[in-house]
C-alpha positions as CSV (number, residue, x, y, z in Angstrom):
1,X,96.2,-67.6,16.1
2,X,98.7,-68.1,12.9
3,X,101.2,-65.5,12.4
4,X,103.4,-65.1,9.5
5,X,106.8,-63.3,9.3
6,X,108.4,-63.4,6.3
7,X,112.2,-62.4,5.8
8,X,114.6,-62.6,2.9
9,X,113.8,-59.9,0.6
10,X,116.6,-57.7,-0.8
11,X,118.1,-55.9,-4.2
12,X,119.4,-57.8,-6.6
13,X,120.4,-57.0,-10.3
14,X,118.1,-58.3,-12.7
15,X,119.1,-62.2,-13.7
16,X,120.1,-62.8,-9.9
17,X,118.7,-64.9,-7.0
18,X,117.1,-64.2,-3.7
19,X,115.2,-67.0,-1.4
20,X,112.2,-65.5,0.3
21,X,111.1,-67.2,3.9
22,X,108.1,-67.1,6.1
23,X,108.1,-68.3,9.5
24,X,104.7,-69.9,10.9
25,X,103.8,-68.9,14.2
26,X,100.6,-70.6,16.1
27,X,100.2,-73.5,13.3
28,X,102.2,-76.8,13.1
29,X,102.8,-77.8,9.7
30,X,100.9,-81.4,9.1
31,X,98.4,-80.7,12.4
32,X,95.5,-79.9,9.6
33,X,95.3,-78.5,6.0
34,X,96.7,-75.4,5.3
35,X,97.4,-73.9,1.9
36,X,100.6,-71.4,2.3
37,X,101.5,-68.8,-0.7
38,X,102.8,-65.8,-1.8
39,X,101.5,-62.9,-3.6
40,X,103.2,-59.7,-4.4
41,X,102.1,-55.6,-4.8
42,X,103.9,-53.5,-6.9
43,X,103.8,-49.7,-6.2
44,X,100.6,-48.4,-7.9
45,X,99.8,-52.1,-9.1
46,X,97.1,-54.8,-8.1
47,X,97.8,-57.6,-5.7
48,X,98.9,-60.5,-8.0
49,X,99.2,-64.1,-6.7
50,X,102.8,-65.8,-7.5
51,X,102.1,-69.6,-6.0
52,X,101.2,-71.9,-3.5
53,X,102.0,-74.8,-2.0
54,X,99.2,-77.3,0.2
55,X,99.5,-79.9,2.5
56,X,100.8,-82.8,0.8
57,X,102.9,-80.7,-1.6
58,X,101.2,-80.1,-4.8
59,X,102.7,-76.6,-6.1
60,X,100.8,-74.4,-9.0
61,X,102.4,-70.9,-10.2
62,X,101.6,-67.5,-12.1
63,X,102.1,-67.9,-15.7
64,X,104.5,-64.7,-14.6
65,X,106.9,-66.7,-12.9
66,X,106.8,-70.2,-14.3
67,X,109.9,-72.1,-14.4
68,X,111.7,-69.1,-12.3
69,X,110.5,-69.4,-8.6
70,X,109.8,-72.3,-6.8
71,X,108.0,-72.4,-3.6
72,X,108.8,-75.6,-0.9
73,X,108.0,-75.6,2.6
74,X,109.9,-77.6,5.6
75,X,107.3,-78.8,7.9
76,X,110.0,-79.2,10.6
77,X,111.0,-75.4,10.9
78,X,107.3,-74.4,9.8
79,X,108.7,-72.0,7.3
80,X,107.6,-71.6,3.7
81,X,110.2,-70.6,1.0
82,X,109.9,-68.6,-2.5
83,X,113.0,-69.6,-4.3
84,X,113.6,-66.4,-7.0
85,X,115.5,-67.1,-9.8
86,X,116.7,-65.0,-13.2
87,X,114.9,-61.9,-11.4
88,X,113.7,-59.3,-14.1
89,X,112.9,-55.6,-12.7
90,X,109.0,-56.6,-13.3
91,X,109.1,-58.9,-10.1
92,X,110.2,-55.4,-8.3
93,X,107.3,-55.9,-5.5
94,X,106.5,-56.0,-1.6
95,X,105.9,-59.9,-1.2
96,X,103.7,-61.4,1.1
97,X,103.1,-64.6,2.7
98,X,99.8,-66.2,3.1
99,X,97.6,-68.8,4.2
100,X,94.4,-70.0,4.3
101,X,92.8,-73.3,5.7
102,X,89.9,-73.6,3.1
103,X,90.2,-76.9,0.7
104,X,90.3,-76.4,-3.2
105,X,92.0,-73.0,-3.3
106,X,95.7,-73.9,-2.9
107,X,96.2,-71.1,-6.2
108,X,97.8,-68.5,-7.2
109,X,94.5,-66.6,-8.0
110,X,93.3,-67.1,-4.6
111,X,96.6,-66.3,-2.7
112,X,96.0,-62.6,-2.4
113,X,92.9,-63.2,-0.3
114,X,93.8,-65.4,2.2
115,X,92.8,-64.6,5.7
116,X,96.4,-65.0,7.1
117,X,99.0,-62.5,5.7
118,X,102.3,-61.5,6.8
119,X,103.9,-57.8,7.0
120,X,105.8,-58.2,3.7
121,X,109.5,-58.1,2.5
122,X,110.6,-55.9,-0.4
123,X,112.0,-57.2,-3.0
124,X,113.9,-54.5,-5.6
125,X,115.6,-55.8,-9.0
126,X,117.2,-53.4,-10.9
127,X,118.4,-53.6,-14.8
């Protein structure tokens, strides 16, 4: 059975950094396909899919955070990364990690309802 804990998450002041990991518990990077992701949930807000990263590396992102996070993954520790970059207080949010298994929805859209999901790591950026 997969399990996902994710660590990482922190305040920061709006325009800072903060790198986001997820350990992989009961999966082996490279075994089979797997899509990993992250999505987010702000207080009183819908779930909303940041990115995701498959098997062989192709990335896609939210509009939302474009050009500011980048996800990676290192097979060899089986941990998945959200890099966060020029934070605004918008990305204020619980984030998750996530995977699924099933080809063709490696994106952010789809992130939210993946079968495997971590606890979540908070993640507060203030102005």
């Amino acid at each position: 059975q997969l399990q996902l804990v994710e660590s990482g998450g922190g305040s920061v002041q709006a325009g800072g950094s903060l790198r986001l990991s997820c350990a992989a518990f009961g999966y082996t990077y490279s075994t089979y396909y797997m899509c990993m992701g992250w999505f987010r949930q702000a207080p009183g807000k819908e779930r909303e899919g940041v990115a995701g990263i498959d098997s062989d590396g192709s990335t896609s992102y939210a509009d939302s955070v474009k050009g500011r996070f980048t996800i990676s993954q290192d097979n060899a520790k089986n941990t998945l990364y959200l890099q966060m970059n020029s934070l605004k207080p918008e990305d204020t949010a619980m984030y998750y990690c996530a995977a699924s298994p099933a080809v063709g929805y490696c994106y952010p859209q789809y992130v939210a309802d993946f079968g495997y999901r971590g606890q979540g790591t908070q993640v507060t950026v203030s102005s």
